[in-house]
MMTF fields as JSON, N, C-alpha, C and O atoms, coordinates in Angstrom:
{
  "mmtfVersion": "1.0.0",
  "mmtfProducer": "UNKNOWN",
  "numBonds": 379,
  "numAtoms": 380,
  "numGroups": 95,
  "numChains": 1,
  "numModels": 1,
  "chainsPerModel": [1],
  "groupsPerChain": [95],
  "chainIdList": ["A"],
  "bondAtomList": [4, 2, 8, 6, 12, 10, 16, 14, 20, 18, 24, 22, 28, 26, 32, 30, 36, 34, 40, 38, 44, 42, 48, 46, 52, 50, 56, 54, 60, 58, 64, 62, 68, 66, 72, 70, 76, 74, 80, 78, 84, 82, 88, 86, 92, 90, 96, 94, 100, 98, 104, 102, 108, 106, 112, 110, 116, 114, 120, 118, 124, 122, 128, 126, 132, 130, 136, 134, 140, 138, 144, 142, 148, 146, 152, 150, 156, 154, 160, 158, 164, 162, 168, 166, 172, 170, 176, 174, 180, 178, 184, 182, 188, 186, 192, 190, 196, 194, 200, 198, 204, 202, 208, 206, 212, 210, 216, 214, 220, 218, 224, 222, 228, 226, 232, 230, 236, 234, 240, 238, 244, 242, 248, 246, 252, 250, 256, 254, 260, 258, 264, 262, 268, 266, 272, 270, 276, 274, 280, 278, 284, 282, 288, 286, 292, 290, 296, 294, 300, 298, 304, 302, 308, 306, 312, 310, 316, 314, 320, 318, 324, 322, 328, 326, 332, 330, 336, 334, 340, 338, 344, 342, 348, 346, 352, 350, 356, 354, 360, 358, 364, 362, 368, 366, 372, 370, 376, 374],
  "bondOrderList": [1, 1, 1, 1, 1, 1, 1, 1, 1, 1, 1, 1, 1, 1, 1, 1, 1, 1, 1, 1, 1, 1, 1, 1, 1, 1, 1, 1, 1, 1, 1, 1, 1, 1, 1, 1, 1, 1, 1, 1, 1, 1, 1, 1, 1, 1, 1, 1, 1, 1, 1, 1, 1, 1, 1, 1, 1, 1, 1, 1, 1, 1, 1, 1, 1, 1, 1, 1, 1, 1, 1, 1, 1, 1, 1, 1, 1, 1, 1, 1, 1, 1, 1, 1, 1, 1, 1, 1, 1, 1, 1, 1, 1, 1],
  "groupList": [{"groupName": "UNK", "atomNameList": ["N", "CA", "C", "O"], "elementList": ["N", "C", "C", "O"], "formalChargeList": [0, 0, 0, 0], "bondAtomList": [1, 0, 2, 1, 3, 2], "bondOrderList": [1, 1, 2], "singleLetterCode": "X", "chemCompType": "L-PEPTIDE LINKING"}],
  "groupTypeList": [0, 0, 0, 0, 0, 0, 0, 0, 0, 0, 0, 0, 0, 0, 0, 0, 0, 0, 0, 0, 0, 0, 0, 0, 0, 0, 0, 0, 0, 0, 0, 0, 0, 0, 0, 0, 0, 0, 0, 0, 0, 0, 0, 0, 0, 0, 0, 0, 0, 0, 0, 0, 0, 0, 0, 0, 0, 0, 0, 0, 0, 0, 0, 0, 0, 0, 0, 0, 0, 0, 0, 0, 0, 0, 0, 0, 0, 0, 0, 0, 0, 0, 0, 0, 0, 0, 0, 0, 0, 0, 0, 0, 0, 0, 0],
  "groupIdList": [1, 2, 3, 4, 5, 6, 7, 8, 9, 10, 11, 12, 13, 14, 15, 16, 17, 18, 19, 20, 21, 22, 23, 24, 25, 26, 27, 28, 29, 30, 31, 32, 33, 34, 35, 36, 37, 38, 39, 40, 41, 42, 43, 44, 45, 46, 47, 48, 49, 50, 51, 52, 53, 54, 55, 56, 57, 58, 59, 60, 61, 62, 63, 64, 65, 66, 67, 68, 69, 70, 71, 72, 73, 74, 75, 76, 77, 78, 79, 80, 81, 82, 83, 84, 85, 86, 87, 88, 89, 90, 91, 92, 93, 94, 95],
  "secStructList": [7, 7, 2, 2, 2, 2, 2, 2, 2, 2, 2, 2, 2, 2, 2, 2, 2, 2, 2, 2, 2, 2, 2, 2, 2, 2, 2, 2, 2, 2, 2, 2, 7, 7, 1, 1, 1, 2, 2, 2, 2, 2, 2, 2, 2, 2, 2, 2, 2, 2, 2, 2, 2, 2, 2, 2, 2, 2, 2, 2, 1, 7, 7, 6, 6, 2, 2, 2, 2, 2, 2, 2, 2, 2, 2, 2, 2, 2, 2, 2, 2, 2, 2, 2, 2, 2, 2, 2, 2, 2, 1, 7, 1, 7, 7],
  "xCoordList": [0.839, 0.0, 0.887, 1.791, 0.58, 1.562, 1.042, -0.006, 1.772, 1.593, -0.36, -1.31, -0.221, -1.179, -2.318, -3.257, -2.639, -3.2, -3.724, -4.943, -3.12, -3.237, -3.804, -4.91, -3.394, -4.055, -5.632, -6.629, -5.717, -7.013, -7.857, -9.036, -7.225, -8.387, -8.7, -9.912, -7.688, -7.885, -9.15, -10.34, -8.512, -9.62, -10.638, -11.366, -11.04, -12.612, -13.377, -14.539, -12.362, -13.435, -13.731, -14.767, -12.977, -13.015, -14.251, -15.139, -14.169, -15.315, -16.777, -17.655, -16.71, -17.848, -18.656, -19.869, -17.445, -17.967, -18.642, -19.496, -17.788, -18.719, -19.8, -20.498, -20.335, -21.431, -22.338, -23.523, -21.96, -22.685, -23.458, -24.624, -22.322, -22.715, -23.796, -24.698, -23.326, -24.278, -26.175, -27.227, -25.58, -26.851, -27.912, -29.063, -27.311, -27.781, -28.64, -29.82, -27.648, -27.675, -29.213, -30.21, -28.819, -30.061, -30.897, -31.781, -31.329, -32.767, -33.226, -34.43, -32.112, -32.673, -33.326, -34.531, -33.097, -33.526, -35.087, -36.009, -35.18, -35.999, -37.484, -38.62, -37.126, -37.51, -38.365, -39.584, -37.24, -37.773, -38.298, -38.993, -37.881, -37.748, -39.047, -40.224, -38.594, -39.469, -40.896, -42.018, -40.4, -41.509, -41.603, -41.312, -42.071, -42.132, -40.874, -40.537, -40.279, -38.976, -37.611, -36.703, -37.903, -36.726, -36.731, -35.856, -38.048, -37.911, -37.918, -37.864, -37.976, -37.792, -36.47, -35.946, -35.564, -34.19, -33.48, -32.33, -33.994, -32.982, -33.812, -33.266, -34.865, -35.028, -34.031, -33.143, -33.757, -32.919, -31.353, -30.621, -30.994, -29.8, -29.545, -28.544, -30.616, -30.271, -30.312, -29.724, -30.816, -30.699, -29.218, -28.623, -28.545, -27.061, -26.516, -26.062, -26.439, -25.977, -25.924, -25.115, -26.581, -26.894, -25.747, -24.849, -26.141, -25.146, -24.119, -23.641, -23.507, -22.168, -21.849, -20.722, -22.916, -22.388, -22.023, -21.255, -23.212, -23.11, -22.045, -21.587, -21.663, -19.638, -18.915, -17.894, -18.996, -17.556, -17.984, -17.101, -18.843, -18.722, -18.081, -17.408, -18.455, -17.401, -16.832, -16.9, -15.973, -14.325, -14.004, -12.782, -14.568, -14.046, -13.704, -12.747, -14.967, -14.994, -14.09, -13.338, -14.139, -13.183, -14.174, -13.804, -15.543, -16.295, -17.182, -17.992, -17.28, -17.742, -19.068, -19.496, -19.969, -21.048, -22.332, -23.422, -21.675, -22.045, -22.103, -22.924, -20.864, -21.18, -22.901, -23.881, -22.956, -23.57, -25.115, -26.184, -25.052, -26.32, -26.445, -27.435, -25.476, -25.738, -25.902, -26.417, -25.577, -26.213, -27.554, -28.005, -28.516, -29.747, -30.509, -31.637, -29.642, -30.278, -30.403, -31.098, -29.333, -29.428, -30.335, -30.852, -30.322, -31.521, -33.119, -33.868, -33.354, -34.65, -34.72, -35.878, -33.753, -33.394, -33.825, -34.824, -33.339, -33.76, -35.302, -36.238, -35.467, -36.509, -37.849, -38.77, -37.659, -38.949, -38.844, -39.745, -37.482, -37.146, -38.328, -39.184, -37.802, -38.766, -39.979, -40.359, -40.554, -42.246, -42.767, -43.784, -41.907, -42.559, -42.493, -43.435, -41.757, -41.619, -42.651, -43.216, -43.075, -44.25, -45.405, -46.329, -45.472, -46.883, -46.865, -47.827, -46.068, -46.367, -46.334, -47.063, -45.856, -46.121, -47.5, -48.043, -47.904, -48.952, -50.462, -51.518, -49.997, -50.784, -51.246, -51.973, -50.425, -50.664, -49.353, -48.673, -48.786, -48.214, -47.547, -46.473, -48.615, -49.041, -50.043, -51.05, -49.736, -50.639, -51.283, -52.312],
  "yCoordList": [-1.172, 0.0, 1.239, 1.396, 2.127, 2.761, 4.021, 3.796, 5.523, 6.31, 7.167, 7.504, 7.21, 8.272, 7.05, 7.693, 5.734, 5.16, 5.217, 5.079, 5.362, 5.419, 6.867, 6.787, 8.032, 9.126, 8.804, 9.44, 8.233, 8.244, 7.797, 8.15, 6.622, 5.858, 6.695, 6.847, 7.738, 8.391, 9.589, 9.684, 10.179, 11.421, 11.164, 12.093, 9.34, 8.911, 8.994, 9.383, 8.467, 8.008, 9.568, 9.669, 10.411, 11.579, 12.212, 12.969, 11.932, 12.234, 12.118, 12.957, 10.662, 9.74, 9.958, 9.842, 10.418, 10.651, 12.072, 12.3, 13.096, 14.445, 14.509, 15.254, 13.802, 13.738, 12.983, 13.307, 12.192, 11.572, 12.805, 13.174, 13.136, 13.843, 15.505, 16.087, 15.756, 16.686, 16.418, 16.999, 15.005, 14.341, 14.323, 14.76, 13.82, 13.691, 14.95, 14.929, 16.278, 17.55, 17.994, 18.677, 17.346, 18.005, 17.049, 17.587, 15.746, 15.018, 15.833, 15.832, 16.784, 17.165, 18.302, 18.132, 19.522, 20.587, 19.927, 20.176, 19.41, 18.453, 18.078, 18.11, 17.789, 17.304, 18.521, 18.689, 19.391, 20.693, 21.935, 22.763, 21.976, 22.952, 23.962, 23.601, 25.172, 25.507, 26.204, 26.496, 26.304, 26.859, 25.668, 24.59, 25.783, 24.994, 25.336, 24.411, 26.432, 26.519, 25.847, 25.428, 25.933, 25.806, 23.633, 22.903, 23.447, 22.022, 21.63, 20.415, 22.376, 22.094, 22.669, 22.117, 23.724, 23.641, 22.111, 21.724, 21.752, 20.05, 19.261, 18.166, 19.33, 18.155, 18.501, 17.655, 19.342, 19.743, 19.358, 18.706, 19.834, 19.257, 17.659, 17.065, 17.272, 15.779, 15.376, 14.298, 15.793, 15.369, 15.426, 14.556, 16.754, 17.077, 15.898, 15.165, 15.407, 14.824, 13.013, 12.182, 12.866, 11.623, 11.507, 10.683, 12.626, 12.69, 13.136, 13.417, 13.361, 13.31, 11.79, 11.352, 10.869, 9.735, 8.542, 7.71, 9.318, 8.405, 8.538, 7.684, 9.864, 10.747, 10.285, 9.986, 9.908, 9.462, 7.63, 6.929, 6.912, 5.73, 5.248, 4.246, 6.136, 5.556, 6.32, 6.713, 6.987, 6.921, 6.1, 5.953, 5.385, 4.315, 3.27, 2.609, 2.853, 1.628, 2.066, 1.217, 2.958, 3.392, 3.099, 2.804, 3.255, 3.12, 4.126, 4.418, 4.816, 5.844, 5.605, 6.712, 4.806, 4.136, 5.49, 5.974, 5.606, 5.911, 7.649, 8.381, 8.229, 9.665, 9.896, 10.386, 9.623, 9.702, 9.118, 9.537, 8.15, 8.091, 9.592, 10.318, 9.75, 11.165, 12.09, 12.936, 12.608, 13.553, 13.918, 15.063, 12.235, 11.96, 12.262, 12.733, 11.887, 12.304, 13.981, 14.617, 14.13, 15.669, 16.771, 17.808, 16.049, 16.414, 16.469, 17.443, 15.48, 14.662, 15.593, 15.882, 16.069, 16.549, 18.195, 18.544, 19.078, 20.209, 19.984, 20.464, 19.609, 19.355, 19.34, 20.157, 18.217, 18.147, 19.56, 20.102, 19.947, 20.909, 22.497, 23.048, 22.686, 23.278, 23.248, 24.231, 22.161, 21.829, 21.99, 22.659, 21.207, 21.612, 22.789, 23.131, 23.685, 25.272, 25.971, 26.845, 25.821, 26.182, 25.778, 26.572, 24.187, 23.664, 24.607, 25.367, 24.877, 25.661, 27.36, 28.202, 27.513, 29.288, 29.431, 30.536, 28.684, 28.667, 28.013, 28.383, 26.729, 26.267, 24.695, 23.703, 25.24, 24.168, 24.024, 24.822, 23.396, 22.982, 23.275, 23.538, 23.09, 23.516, 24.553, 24.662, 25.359, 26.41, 25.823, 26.321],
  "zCoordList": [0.0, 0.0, 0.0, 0.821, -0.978, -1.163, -0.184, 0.421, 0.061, 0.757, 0.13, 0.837, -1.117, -1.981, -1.561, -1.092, -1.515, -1.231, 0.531, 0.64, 1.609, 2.456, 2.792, 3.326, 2.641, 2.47, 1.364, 1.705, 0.617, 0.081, 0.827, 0.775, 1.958, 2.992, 3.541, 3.696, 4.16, 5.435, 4.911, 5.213, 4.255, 3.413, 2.733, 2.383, 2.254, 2.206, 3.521, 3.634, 4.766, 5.879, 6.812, 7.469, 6.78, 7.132, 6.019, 6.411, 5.154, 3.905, 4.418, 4.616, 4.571, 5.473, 6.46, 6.635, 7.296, 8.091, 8.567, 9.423, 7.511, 7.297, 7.065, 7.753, 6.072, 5.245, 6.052, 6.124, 6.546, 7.662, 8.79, 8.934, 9.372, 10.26, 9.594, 10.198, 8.478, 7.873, 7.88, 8.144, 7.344, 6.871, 8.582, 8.601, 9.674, 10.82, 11.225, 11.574, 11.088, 11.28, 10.28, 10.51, 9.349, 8.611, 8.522, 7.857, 8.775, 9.583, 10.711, 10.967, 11.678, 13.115, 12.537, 12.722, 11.846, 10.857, 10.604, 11.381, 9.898, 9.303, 10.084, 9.611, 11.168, 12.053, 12.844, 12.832, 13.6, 14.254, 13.676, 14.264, 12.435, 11.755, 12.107, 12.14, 12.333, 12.563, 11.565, 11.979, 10.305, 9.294, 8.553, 9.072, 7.115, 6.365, 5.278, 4.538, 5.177, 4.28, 4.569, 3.851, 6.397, 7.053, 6.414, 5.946, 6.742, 5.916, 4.892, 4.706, 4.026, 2.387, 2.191, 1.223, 2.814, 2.536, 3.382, 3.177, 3.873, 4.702, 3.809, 3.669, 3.158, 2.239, 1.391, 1.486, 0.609, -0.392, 0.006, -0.738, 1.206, 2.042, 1.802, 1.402, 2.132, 2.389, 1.244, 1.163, 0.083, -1.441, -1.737, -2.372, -1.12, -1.385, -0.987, -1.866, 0.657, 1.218, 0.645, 1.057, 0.03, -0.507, -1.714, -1.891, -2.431, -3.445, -3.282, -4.381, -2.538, -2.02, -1.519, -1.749, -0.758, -0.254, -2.07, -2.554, -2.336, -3.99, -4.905, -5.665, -4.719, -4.96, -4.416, -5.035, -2.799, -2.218, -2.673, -2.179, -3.292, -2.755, -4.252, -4.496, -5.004, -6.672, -6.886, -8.05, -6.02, -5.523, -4.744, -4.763, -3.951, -3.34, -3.71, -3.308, -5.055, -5.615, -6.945, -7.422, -7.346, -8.603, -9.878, -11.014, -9.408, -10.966, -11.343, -10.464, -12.515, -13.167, -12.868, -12.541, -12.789, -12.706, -11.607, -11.914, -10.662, -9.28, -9.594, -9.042, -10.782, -10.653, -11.771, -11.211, -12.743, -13.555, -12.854, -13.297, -11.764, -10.513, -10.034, -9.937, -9.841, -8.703, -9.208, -8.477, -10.86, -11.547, -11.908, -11.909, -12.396, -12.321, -10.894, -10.749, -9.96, -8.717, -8.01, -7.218, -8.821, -8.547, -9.271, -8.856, -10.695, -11.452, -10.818, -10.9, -10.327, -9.932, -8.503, -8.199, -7.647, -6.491, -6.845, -6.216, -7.592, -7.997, -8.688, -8.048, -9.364, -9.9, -8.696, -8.671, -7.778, -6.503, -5.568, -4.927, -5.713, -4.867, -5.093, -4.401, -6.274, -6.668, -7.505, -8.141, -7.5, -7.392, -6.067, -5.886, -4.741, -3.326, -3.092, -2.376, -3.376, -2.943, -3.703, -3.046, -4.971, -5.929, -5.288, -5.113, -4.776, -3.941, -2.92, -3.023, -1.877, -0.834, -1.342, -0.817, -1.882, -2.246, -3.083, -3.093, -3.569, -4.406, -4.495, -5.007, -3.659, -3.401, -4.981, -4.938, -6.012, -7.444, -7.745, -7.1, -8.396, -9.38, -11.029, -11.569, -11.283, -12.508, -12.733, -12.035, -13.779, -13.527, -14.765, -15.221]
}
């Protein structure tokens, strides 16, 4: 195991465990929040947070596979993001 290898473990699980702890941070948001924006920005959060875990995990595995997931997901992630913010400011959808 070479040195650039050993630093990659260390700075995935430090990765991990950020995102982890973000993700926690923003279920508690989520949870308490006190309006309804304050919870549609931690839904949006935790959309981030996902796709970051879906970023660090094909770098881990070393396969292209996992970024091109997380683009679709990020797509699909903006996309609900703002349809729920339209449902609540508006009350429809679609006009």
């Amino acid at each position: 195991m070479t040195p650039a290898d050993d630093f990659l473990s260390w700075a995935l699980a430090i990765a991990f465990a950020s995102v982890a702890i973000s993700q926690l941070m923003s279920m508690v948001r989520l949870v308490i929040g006190p309006g309804m924006a304050d919870r549609i920005l931690a839904l949006d959060t935790m959309v981030l947070n996902a796709i970051g875990v879906i970023v660090l995990v094909g770098i881990s595995q070393g396969t292209p596979l996992y970024f091109e997931v997380a683009l679709i997901i990020a797509m699909l992630g903006f996309v609900s993001t703002v349809a729920y913010a339209r449902f609540v400011l508006r009350g429809d959808i679609i006009e």
